[in-house]
C-alpha positions as CSV (number, residue, x, y, z in Angstrom):
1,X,-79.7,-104.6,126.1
2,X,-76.1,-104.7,125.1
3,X,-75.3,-103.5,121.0
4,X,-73.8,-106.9,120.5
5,X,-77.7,-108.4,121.3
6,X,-78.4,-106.3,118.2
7,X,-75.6,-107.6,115.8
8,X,-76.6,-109.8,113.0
9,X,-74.0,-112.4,111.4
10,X,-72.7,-111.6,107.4
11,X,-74.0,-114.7,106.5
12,X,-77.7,-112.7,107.6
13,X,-77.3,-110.2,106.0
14,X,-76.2,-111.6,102.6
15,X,-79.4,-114.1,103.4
16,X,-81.7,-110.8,104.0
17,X,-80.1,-109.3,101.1
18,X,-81.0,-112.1,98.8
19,X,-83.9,-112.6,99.6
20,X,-85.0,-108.9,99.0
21,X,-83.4,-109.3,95.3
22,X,-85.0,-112.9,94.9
23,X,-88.5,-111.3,95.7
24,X,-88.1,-108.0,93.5
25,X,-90.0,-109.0,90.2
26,X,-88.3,-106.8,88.1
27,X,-85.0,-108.4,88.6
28,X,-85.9,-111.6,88.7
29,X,-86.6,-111.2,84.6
30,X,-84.0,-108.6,83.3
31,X,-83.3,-108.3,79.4
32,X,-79.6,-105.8,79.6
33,X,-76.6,-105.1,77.1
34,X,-73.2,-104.6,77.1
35,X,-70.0,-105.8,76.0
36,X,-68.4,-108.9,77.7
37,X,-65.4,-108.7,79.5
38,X,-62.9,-111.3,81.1
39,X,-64.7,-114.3,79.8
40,X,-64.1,-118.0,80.9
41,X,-64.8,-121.0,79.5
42,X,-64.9,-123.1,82.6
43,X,-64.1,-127.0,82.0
44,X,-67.5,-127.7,84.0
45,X,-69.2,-126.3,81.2
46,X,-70.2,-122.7,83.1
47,X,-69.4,-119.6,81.6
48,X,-68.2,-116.6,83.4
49,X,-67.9,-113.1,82.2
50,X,-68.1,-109.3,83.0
51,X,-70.6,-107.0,81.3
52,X,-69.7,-103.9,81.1
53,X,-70.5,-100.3,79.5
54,X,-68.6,-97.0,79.2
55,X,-69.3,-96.7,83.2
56,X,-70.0,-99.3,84.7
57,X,-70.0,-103.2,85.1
58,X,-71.1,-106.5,86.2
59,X,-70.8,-110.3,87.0
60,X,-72.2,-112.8,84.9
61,X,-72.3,-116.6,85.2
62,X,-74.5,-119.1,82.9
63,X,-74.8,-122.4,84.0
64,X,-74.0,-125.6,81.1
65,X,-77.6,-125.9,80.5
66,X,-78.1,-122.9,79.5
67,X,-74.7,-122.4,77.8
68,X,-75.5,-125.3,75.9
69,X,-78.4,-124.4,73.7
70,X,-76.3,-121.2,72.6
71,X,-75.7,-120.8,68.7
72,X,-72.1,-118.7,69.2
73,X,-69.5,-118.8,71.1
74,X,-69.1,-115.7,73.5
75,X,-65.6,-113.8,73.5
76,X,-64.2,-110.5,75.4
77,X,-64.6,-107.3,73.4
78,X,-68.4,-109.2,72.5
79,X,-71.6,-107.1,72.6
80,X,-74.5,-108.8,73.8
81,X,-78.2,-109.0,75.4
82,X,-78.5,-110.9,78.4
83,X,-81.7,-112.1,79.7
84,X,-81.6,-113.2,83.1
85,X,-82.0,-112.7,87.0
86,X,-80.0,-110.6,89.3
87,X,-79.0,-112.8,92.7
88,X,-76.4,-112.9,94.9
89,X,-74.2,-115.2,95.8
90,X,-74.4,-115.2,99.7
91,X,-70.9,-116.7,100.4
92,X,-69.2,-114.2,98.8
93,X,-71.4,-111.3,99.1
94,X,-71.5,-110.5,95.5
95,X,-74.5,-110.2,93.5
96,X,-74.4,-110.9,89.7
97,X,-76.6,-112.0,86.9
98,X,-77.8,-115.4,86.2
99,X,-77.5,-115.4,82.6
100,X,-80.2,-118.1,80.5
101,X,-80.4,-116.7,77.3
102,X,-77.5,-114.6,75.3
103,X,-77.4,-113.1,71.9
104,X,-74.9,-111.2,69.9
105,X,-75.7,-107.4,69.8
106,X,-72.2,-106.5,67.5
107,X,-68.7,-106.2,68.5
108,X,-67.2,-103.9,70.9
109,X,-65.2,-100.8,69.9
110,X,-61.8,-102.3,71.6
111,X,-62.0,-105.5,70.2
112,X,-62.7,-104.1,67.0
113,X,-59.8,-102.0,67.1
114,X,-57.9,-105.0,68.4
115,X,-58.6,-106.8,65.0
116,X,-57.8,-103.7,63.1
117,X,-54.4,-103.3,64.3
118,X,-53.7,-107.4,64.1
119,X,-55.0,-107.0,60.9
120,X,-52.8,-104.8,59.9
121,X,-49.5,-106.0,61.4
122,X,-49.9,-109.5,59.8
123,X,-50.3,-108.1,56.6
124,X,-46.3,-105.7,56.7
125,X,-45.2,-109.3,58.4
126,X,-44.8,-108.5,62.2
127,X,-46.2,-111.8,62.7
128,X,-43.6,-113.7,60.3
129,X,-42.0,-116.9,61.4
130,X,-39.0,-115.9,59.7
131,X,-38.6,-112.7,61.4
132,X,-38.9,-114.6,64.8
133,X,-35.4,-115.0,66.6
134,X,-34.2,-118.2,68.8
135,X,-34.4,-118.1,72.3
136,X,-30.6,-118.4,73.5
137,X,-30.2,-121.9,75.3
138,X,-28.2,-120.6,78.1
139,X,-28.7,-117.2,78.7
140,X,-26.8,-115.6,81.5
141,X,-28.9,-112.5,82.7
142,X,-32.6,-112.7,81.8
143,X,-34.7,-108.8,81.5
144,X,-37.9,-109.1,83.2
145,X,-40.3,-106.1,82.0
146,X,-43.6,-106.2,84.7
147,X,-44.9,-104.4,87.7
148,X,-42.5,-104.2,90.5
149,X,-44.9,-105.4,92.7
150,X,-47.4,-108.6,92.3
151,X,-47.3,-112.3,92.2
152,X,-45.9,-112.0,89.0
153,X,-42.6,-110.6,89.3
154,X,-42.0,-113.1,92.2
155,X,-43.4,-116.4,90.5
156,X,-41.1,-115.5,87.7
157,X,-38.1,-115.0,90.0
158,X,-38.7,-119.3,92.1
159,X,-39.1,-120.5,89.4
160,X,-36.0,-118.8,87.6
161,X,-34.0,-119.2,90.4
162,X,-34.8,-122.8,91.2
163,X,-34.3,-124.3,87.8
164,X,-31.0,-122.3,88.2
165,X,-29.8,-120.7,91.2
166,X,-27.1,-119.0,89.4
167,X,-29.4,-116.9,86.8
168,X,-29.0,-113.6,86.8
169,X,-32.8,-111.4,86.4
170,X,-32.7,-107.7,86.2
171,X,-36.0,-106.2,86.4
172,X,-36.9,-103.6,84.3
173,X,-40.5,-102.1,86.4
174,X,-43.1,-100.5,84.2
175,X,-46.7,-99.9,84.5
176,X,-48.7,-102.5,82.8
177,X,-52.4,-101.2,82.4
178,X,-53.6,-97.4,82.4
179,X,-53.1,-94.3,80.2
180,X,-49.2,-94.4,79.3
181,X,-48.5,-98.2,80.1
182,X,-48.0,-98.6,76.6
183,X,-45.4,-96.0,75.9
184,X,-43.5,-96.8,79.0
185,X,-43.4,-100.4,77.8
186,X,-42.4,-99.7,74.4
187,X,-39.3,-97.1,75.6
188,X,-38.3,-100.3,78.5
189,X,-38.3,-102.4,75.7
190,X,-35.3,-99.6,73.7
191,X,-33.7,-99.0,76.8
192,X,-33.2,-102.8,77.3
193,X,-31.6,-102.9,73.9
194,X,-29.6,-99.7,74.1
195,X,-27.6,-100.7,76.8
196,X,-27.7,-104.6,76.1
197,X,-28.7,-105.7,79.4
198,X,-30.0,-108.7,79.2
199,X,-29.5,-111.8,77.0
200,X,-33.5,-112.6,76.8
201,X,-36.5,-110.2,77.6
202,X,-39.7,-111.7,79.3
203,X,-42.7,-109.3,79.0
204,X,-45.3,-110.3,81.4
205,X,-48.2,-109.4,83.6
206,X,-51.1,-111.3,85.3
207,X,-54.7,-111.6,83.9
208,X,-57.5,-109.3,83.0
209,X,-60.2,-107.9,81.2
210,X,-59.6,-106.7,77.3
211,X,-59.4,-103.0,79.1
212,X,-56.5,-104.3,81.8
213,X,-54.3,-106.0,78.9
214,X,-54.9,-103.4,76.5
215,X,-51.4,-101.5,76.5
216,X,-50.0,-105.2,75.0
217,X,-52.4,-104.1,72.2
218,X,-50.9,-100.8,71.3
219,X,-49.0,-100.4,68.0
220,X,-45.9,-98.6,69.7
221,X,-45.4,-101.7,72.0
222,X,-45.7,-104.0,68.8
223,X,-43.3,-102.1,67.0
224,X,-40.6,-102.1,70.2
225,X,-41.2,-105.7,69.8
226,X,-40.6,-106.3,66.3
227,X,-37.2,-103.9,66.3
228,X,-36.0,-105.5,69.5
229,X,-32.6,-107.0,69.2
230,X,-32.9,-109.1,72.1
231,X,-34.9,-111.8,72.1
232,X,-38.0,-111.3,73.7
233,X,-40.8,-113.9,75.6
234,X,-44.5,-112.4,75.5
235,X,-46.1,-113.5,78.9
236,X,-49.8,-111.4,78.9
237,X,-52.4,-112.6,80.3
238,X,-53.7,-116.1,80.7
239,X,-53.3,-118.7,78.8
240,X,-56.6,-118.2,76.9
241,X,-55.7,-114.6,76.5
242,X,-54.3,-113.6,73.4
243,X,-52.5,-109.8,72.8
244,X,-50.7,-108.5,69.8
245,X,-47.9,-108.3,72.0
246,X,-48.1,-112.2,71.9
247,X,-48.2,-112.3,68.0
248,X,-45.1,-110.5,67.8
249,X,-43.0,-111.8,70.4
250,X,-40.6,-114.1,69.6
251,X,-42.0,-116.8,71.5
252,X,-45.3,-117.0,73.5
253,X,-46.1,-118.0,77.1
254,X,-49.1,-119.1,78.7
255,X,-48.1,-117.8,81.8
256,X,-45.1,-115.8,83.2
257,X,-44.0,-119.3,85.4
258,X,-44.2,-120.7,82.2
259,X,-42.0,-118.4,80.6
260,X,-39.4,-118.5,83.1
261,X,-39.0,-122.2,82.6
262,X,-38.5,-121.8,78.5
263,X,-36.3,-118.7,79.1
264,X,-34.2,-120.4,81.9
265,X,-32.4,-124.2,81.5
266,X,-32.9,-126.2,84.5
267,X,-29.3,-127.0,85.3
268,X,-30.4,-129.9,87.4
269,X,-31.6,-132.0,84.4
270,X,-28.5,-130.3,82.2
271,X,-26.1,-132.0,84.5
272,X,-27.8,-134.9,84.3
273,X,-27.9,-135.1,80.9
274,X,-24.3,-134.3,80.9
275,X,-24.0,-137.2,83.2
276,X,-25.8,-139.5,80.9
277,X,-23.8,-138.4,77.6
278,X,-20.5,-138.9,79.3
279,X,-21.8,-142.5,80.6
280,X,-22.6,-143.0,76.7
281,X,-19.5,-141.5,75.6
282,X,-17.6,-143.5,78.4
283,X,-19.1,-147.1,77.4
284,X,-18.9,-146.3,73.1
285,X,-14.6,-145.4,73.9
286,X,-15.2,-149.2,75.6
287,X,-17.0,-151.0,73.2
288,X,-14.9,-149.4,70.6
289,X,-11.5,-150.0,72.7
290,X,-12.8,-153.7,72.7
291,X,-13.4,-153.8,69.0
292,X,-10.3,-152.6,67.9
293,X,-8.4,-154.8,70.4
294,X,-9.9,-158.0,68.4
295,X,-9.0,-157.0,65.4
296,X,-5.6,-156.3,66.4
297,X,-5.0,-159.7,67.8
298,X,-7.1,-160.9,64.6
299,X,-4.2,-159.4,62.8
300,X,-1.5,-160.3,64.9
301,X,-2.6,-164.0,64.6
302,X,-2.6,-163.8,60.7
303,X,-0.4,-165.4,58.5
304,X,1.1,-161.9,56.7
305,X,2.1,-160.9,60.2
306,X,3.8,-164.4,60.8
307,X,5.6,-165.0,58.0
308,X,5.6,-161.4,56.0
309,X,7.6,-162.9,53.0
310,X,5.6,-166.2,52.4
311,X,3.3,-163.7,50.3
312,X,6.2,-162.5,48.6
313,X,7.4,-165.5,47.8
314,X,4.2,-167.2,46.6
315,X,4.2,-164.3,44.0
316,X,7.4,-164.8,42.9
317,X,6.6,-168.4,42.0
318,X,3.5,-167.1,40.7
319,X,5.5,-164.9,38.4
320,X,8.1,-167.5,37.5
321,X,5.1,-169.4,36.1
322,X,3.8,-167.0,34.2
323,X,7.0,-166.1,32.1
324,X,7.4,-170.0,31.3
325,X,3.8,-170.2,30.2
326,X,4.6,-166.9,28.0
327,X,7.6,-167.9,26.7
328,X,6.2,-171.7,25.7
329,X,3.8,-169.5,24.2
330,X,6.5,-167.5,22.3
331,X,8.2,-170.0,20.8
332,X,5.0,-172.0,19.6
333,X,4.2,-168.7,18.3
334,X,7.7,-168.6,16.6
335,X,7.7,-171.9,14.9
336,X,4.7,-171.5,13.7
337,X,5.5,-168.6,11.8
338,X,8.8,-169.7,10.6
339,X,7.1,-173.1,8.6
340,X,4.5,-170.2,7.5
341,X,7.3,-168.1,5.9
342,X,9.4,-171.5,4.2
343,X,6.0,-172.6,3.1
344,X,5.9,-168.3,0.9
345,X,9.0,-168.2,0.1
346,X,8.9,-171.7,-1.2
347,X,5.8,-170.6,-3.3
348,X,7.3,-167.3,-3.8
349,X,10.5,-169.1,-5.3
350,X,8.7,-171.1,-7.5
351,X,7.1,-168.8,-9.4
352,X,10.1,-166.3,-9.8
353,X,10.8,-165.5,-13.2
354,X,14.5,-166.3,-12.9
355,X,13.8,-169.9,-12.3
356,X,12.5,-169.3,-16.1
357,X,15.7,-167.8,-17.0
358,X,17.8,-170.7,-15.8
359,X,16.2,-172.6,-18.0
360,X,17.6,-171.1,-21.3
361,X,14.4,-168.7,-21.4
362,X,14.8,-164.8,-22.1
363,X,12.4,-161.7,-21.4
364,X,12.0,-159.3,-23.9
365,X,11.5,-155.6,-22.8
366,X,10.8,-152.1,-24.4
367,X,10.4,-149.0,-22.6
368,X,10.8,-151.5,-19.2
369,X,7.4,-153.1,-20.1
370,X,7.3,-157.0,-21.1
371,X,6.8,-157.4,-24.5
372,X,4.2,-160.5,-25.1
373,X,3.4,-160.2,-28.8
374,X,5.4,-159.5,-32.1
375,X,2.3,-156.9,-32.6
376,X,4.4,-154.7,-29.6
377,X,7.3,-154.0,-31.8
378,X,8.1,-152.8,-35.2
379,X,11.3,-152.6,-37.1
380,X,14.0,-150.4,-35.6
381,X,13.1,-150.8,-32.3
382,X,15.6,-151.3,-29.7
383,X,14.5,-154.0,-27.2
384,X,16.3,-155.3,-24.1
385,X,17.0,-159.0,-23.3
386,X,17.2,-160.2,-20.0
387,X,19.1,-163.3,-19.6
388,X,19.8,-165.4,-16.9
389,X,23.6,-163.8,-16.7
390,X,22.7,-160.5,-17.7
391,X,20.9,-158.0,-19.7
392,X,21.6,-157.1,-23.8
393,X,20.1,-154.4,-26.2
394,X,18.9,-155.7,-29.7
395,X,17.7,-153.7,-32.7
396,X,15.0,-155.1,-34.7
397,X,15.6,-155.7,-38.3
């Protein structure tokens, strides 16, 4: 019998393995704790998740009916009990827990930590709008701070590169989970500044538990981030992944392909929206070119252009009426006044006291006042008489 006779297929063995865990009664009803880790909300309605303890860990998945009847919603950094059975999933050769019923057994000592520290950074005003600083429009070289190797150093570079082939990315490697990421993050992050090399920073790395994204929680990296001259795009994680590195950042990413597309301009739609304002600019210099050309021959077909004195003219006529009208006015004015002033000095005349005199009358006068009664004089007095021809003084005897 050849050893090849005695060969069984994977697909066997993961059967025979099953099987064996399927029949074991005790973990076919398992009550176990831990804290969750890398959990996803699928859109089916499934939720999967890591549970995990200071040394070890493992797959969980519960299925939308049983996710359903749950009062909470789970989240990484979580502590939980899970009751459930331990299977495998033969295709894959993994086993995991089948997760039916969940509750919350506190909060882990990351994630607590976690919300210490964003705590504490929103309340000095890291996470201010107003300290947040625009992301240049067209930025020549762009500072990529990620793992040298990975997909995500190279997703970041086609897509850069094919929104603009002329972009310029200098790649700044440092180590993005373990003891010391943090630090070498945070001094990247200086030495990018230092030397100015780069118009806008892009600080990425792929997905992961709370453990694998936890140097984007450190303080020192949050500080680097908030004291960063350059501006700097925060690319951790997924897009349901959330680090304090993201609260900091200047601008947030869902993904690193998605923050080379808001870091990088595709030139392809800038020249054609260059081409589009200079088809507008081109056809408003027409329309307007158009416009004023009607109005110029509007003007030129006026009667001011034809006959430029006619205006004059009717203005001097205008004019000429108006200072016969006044002077009509004037002399009505003048007659009028003139019988006025006969009409006085006719009245005026006619009681003048020398029309008196003319008639053989005299006025008597003492002092220079009129005297009207004998009673105003006494013997001795010297009067004056006022005639008609002249004036004599009298004494009264």
């Amino acid at each position: 019998m050849k050893y090849k006779d005695l060969a069984i297929s994977v697909s066997d063995l993961n059967k025979y393995i099953k099987d064996k865990i399927d029949n074991d009664e005790y973990l076919n009803n398992i009550l176990i704790k831990g804290e969750i880790s890398n959990f996803k909300n699928h859109y089916t309605g499934h939720m999967y998740f890591t549970l995990k303890d200071e040394k070890s860990l493992i797959k969980c998945i519960m299925f939308k009916s049983y996710a359903n009847k749950l009062t909470f919603m789970p989240k990484d950094g979580m502590k939980v009990m899970v009751l459930g059975n331990v299977s495998i999933f033969e295709r894959d050769g993994v086993y995991q827990i089948y997760a039916k019923v969940m509750e919350e057994d506190g909060v882990g000592d990351l994630y607590n930590k976690y919300q210490e520290l964003k705590n504490k950074l929103e309340k000095q005003g890291f996470f201010d709008e107003e300290h947040k600083k625009p992301i240049p429009i067209m930025p020549k070289v762009i500072g990529v701070l990620t793992s040298s190797t990975g997909s995500v150093i190279r997703d970041i570079i086609n897509v850069s590169t094919r929104r603009n082939p002329n972009i310029y990315i200098r790649l700044l490697p440092v180590p993005v989970q373990g003891e010391g990421a943090a630090e070498k993050i945070a001094q990247g992050i200086e030495f990018m500044n230092i030397n100015k090399l780069a118009d806008v920073l892009i600080l990425a790395r792929g997905g992961g538990s709370l453990e694998d994204l936890w140097p984007f929680n450190e303080e020192i990296v949050a500080h680097s981030i908030y004291n960063s001259e350059i501006p700097i795009i925060s690319a951790v994680g997924h897009e349901t992944d959330f680090t304090i590195a993201d609260f900091v950042a200047d601008l947030r990413a869902p993904t690193p392909s998605a923050a080379a597309e808001l870091a990088v301009e595709d030139s392809y739609e800038l020249k054609r929206k260059i081409n589009t304002y200079q088809d507008r600019l081109r056809n408003s210099l027409i329309k307007k070119l158009e416009i004023m050309k009607l109005r110029y021959e509007k003007s030129i077909s006026s009667v001011i252009f034809k006959d430029p004195l006619r205006r004059i003219n009717d203005n001097y006529l205008k004019i000429d009426t108006y200072v016969k009208k006044l002077e009509n006015i004037i002399k009505i004015k003048e007659e009028k006044e003139k019988t006025k002033y006969t009409k006085l000095v006719a009245k005026l005349d006619a009681l003048s006291p020398l029309k008196t005199l003319y008639r053989g009358y005299s006025i008597t006068q003492k002092d220079g006042k009129i005297i009207k009664s004998k009673k105003e004089i006494t013997k001795g007095d010297i009067i004056d008489v006022k005639f008609v021809d002249g004036e004599k003084q009298a004494t009264v005897n």
